[in-house]
C-alpha positions as CSV (number, residue, x, y, z in Angstrom):
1,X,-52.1,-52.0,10.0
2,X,-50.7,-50.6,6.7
3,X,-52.2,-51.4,3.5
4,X,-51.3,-50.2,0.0
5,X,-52.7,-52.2,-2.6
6,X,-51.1,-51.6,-6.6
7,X,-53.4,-52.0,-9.6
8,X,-54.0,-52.5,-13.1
9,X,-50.2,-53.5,-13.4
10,X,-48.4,-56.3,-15.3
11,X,-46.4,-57.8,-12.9
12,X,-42.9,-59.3,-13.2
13,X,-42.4,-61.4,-9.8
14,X,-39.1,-62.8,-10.3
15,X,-39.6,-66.1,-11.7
16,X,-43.0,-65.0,-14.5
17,X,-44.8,-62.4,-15.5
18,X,-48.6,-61.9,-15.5
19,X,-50.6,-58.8,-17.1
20,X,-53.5,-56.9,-15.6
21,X,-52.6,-58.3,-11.8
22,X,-52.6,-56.6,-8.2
23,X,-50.3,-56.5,-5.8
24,X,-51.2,-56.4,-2.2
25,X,-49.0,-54.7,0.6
26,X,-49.6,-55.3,4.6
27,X,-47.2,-54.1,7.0
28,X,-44.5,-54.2,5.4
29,X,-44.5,-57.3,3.2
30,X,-46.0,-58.9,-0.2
31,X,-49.2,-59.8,1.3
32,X,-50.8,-61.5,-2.1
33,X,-50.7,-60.9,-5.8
34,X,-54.3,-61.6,-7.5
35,X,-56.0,-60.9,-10.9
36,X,-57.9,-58.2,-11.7
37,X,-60.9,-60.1,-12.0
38,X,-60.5,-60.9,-7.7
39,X,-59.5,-57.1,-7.5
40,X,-63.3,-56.4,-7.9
41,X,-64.6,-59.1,-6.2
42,X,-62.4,-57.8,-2.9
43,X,-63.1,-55.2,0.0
44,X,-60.6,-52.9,1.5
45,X,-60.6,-50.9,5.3
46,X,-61.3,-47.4,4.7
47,X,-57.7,-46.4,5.2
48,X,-56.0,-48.6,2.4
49,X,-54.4,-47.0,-0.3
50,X,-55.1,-48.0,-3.7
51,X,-53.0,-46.7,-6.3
52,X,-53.9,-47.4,-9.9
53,X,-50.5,-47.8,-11.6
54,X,-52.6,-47.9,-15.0
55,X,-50.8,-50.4,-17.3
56,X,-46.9,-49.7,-16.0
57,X,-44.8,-52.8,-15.2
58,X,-44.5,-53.5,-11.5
59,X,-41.1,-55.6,-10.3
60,X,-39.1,-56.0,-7.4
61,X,-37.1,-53.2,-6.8
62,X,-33.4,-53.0,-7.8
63,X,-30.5,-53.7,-5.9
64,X,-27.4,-52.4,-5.9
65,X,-24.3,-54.2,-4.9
66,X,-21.8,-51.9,-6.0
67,X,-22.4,-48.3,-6.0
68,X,-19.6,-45.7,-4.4
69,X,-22.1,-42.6,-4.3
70,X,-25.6,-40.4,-6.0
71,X,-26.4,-37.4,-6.2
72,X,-23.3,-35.4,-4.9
73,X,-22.8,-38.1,-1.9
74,X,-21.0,-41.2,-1.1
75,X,-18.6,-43.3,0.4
76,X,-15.9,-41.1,-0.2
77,X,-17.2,-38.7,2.1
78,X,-16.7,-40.9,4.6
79,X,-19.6,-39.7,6.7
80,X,-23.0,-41.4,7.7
81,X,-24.9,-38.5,6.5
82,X,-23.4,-39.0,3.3
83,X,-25.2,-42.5,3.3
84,X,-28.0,-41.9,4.7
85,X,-28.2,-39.1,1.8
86,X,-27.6,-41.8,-0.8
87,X,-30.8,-43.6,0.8
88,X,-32.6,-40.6,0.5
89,X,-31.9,-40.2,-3.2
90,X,-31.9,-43.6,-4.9
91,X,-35.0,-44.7,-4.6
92,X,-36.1,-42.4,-7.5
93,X,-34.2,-44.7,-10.0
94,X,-36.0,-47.9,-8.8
95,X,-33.4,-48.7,-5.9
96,X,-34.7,-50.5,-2.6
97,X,-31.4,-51.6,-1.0
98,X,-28.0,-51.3,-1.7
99,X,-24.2,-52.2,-0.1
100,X,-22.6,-49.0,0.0
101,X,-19.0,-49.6,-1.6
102,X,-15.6,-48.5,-0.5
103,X,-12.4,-48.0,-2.3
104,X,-9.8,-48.9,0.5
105,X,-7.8,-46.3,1.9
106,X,-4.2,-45.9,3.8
107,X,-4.4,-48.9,6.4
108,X,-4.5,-46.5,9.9
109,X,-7.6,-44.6,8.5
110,X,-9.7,-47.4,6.7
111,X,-10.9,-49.1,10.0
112,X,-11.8,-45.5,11.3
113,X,-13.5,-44.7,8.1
114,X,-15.6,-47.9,8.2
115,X,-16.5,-47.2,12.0
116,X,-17.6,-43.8,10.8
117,X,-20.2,-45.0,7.6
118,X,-21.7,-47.6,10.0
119,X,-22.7,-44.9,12.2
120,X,-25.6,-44.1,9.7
121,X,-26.8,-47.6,9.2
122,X,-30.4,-48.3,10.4
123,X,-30.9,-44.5,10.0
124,X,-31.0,-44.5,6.6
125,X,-34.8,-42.8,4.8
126,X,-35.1,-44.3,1.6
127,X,-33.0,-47.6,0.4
128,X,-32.4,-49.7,3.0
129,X,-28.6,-50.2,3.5
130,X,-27.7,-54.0,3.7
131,X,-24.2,-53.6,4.4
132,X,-20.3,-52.9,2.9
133,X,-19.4,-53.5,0.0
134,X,-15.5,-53.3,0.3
135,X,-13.7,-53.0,-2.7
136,X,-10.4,-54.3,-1.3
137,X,-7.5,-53.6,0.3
138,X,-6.5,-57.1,-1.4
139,X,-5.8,-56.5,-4.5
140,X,-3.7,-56.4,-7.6
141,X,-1.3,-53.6,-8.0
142,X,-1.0,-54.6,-11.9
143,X,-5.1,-54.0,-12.4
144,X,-5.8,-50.9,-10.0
145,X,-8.3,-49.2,-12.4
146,X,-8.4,-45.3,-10.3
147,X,-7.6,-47.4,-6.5
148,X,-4.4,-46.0,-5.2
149,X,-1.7,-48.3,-4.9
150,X,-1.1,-46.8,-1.5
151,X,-4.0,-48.2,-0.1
152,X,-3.4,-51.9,-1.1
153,X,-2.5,-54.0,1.2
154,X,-0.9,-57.9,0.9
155,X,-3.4,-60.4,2.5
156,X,-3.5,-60.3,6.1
157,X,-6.1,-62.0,8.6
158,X,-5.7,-59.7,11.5
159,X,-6.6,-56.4,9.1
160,X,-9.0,-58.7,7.6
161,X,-10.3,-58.8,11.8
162,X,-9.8,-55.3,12.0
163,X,-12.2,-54.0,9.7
164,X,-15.0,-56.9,10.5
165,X,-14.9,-55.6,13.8
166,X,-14.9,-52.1,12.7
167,X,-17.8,-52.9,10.2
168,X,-19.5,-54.4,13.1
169,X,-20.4,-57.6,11.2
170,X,-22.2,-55.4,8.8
171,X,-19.9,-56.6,5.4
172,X,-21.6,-57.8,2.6
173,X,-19.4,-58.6,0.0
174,X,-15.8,-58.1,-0.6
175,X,-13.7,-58.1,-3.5
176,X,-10.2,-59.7,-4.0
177,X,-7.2,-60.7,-6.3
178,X,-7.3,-65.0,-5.9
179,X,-3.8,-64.9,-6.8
180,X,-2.6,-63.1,-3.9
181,X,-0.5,-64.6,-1.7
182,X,-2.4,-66.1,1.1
183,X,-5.2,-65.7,0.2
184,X,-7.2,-69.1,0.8
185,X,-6.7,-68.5,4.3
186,X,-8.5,-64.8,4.0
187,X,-11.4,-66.8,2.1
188,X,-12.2,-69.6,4.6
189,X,-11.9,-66.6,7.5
190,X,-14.8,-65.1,5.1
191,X,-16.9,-67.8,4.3
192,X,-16.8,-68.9,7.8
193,X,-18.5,-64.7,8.7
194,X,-20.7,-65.0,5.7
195,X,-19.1,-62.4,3.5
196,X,-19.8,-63.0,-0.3
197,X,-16.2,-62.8,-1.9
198,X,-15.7,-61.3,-5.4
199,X,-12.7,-61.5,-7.7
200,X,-12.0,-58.3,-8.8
201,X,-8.6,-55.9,-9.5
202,X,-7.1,-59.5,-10.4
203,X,-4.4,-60.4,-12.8
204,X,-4.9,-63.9,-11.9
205,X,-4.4,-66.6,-14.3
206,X,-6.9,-69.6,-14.9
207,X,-5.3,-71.5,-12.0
208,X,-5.5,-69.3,-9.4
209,X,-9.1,-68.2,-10.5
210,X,-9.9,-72.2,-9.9
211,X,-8.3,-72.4,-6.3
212,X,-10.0,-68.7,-5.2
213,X,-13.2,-70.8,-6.6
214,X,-12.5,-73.8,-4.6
215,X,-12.2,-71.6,-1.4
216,X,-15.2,-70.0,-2.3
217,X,-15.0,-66.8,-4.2
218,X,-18.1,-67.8,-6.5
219,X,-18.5,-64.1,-7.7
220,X,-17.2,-61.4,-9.6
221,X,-16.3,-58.0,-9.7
222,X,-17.5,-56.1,-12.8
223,X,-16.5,-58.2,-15.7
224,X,-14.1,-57.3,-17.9
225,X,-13.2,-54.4,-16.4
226,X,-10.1,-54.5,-13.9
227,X,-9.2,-58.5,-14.6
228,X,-6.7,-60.2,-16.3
229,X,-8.1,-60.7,-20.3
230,X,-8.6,-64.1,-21.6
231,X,-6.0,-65.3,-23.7
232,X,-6.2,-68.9,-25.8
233,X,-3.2,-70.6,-23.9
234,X,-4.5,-69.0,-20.7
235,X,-8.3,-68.0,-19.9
236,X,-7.1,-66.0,-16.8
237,X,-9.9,-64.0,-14.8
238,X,-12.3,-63.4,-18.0
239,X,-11.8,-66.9,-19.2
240,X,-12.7,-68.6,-15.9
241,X,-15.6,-66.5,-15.2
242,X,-17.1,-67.2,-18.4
243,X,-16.6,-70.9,-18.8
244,X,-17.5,-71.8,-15.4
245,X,-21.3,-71.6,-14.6
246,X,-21.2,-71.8,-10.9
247,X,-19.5,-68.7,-10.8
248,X,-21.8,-65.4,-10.1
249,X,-20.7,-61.7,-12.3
250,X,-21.7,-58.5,-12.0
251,X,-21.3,-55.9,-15.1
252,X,-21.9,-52.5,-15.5
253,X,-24.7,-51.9,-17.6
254,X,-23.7,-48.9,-18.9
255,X,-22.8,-50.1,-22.6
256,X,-19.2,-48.2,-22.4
257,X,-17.5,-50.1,-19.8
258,X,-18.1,-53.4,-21.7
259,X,-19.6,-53.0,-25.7
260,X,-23.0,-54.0,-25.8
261,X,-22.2,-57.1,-28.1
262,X,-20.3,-58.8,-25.1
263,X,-24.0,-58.9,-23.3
264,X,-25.1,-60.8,-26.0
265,X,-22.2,-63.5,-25.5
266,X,-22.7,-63.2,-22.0
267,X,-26.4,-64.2,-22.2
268,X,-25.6,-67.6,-24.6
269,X,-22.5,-68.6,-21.9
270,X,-23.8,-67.5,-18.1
271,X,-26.5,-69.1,-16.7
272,X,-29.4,-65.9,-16.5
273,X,-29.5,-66.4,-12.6
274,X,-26.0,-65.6,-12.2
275,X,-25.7,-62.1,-13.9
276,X,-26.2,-59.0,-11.7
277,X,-26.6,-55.7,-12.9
278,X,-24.5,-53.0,-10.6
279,X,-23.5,-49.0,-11.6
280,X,-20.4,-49.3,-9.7
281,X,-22.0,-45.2,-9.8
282,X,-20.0,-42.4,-8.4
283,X,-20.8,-39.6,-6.1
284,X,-21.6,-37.0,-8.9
285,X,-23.6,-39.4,-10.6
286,X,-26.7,-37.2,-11.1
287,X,-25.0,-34.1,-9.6
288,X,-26.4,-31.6,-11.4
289,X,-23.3,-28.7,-10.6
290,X,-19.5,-29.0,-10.3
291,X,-16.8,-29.0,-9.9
292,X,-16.9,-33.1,-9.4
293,X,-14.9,-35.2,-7.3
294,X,-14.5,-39.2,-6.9
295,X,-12.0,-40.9,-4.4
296,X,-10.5,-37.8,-3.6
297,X,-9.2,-36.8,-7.2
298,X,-11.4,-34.3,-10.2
299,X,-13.7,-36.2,-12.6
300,X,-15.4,-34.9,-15.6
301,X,-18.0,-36.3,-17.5
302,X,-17.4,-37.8,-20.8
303,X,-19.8,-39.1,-23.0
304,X,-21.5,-40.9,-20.2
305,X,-18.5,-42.1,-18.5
306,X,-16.4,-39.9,-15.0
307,X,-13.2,-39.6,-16.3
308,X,-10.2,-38.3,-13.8
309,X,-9.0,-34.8,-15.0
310,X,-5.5,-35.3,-14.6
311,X,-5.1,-38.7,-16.5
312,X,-8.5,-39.0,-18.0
313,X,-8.8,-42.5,-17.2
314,X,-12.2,-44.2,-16.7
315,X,-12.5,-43.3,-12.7
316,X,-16.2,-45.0,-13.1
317,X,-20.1,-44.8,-14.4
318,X,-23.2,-42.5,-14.4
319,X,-25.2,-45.3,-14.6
320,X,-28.7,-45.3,-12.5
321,X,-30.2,-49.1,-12.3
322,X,-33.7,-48.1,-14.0
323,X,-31.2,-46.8,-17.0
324,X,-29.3,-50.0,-16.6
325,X,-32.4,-52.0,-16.4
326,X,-33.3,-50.3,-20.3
327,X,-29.9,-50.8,-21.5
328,X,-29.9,-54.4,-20.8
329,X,-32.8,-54.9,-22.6
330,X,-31.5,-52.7,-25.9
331,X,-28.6,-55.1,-25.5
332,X,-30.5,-58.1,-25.7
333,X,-31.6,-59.1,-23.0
334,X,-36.0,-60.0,-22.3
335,X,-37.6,-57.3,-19.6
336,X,-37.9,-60.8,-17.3
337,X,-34.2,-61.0,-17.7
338,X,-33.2,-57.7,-17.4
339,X,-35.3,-57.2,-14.4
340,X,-33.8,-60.8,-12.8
341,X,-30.2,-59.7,-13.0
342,X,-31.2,-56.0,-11.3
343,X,-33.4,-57.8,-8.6
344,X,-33.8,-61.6,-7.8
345,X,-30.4,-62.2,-9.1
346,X,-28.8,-59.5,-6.5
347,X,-30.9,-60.7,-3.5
348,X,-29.8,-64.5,-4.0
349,X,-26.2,-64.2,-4.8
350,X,-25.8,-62.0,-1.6
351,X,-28.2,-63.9,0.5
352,X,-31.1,-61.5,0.8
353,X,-33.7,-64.4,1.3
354,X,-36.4,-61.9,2.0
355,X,-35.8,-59.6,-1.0
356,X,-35.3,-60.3,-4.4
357,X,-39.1,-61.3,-5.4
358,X,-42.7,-60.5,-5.7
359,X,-43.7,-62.7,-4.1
360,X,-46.0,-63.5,-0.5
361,X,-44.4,-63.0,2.7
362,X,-41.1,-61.1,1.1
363,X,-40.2,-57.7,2.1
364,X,-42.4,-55.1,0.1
365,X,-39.9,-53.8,-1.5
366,X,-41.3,-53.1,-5.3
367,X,-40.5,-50.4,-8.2
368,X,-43.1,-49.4,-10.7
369,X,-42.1,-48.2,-14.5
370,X,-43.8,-47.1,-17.8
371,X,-42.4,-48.3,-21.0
372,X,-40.1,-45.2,-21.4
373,X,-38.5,-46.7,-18.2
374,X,-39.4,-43.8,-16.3
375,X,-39.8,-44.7,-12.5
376,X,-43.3,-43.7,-11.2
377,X,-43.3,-45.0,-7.8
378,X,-40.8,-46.3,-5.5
379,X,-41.6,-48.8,-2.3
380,X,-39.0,-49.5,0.3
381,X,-40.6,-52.2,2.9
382,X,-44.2,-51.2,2.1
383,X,-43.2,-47.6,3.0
384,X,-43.7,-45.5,-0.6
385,X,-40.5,-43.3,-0.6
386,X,-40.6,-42.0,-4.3
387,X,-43.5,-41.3,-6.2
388,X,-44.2,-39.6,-9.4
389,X,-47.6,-41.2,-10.8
């Protein structure tokens, strides 16, 4: 049996918050979360770790949904070690799982690609690896952000077969352009394997933004960014996302991808529960030496954001989620809030029914913070994998 047993904490378990609690560990899971008060009143085997976490906010840990690389490694390496590496790195900003994301590539190497990242799932040291996050080949040519237009491809179920199979089941999410031709039939193929379907790289118009929801692409792909803008006479992509609640968004809480104002809109017109937090981070994200590369082109950093050297257009963020987590709550946002949309709010738009929650019987996965937002200690299914306390 393994035991580990936090203390002294204020506790943020997904749905409240309650100062000067414990949280208890077994094997793996939440096994209870008490007051301080039963703390004393409690004996532990000989071999339990207690860890007095003296005042610091404990939550569950982060989840990132869309994240290409850390630390020098990533996706675009298109090697297992590469994500096994990014396991190994992020738990030191609060991460416990993530969906390692891929830009698409040339049609005859994306499958092999896929087949080759899989390889290191299950192997993984640190954040557990859910599954893909693929970030097309379906998608708009008129919103391709740094995606190559070489690598798009038109809607088409057998590919769509091809890289499930290549995947082996093992796709979380996916984003898409609704107004591709087509592409109900690639939506009701991906509700039927369970794959959470994102609008994203879109140009569509309010209309085909309704019928991709009616098929069931219920989420989004960093808002504002890569979509068509709304416009009075048509909402298009932003419009739709905004004015219907049933629809799910990421953003990137960086506060230079979208101005931090737009959070504050965001929190009066989105229900809280459907606002996730994501880096969309890039392999030289925390890098410390270059020269820097992200899907296959030169990026330098500017002012916080990876720009490409030869265009200098925005190839993607820096953004950790524990820096994320702080920036959502200088935009506006409560710590409850900010902590939902990084945690809970992940785990239940992609189905992580076991993550997501301090709560009993859930996976331990749990992240511990001062009020600098400095991560002190990091725990991936009761397993401590980054400490600094």
């Amino acid at each position: 049996m393994s035991l580990v047993c936090l203390h002294k904490g204020r506790v943020y378990t997904g749905f409240a918050e309650m100062d000067d609690c414990s949280v208890l560990v077994e094997d793996g899971k939440i096994a209870d979360v008490f007051s301080e008060k039963r703390f004393a009143q409690k004996r532990f085997p000989a071999d339990a770790r207690i860890i007095d976490v003296d005042g610091a906010y404990i939550s569950a840990g982060f989840i990132d949904t869309h994240i290409h690389g850390t630390g020098g490694f990533g996706t675009d390496d298109e090697t297992s070690d590469a994500v096994i590496e990014m396991s190994r790195i992020l738990p030191r900003y609060g991460v416990t799982a993530f969906n390692p994301t891929l830009y698409p590539s040339e049609r005859g190497r994306l499958p092999g690609i896929v087949r080759s990242i899989h390889a290191g799932f299950g192997k993984e040291s640190g954040a557990q690896i859910m599954g893909f996050h693929l970030e097309g080949p379906f998608l708009s040519a008129n919103k391709l952000g740094v995606q190559k237009p070489t690598t798009l491809s038109p809607v088409d179920l057998d590919y769509m077969a091809e890289l499930w199979d290549a995947a082996e089941g093992k796709i979380v999410n996916m984003t898409v352009a609704p107004e591709l031709k087509n592409m109900r039939e690639l939506a009701l193929y991906c509700v039927k394997k369970g794959i959470v379907l994102q609008a994203g790289h879109t140009d569509a118009a309010y209309e085909n933004m309704a019928e991709g929801m009616q098929a069931g692409i219920l989420h989004s792909t960093h808002l504002f960014n890569a979509m068509s803008r709304m416009d009075h006479r048509n909402p298009n992509a932003v419009g739709a996302i905004l004015t219907h609640p049933e629809i799910s968004c990421e953003i990137i809480g960086d506060g230079l991808h979208v101005h931090p104002d737009l959070f504050k809109l965001l929190l009066r017109v989105k229900p809280i529960d459907k606002i996730t937090l994501v880096t969309d981070g890039l392999n030289p994200t925390g890098q410390e030496k270059g020269p820097f590369f992200a899907n296959g082109e030169e990026v330098h950093l500017v002012e916080g954001l990876w720009r490409r050297v030869a265009d200098d257009v925005i190839a993607g963020s820096s953004l950790t989620m524990i820096n994320g987590v702080k920036n959502l709550v200088d935009f506006g946002f409560s710590l409850e809030d900010a902590l939902k949309a990084a945690s809970s709010n992940p785990a239940a738009v992609m189905r992580f029914n076991d993550k997501g929650y301090i709560l009993p019987g859930r996976d331990a996965d749990i992240v511990v913070f001062d009020k600098d937002f400095t991560v002190l200690l990091t725990i991936v299914r009761g397993v401590v994998k980054y400490q600094n306390i």
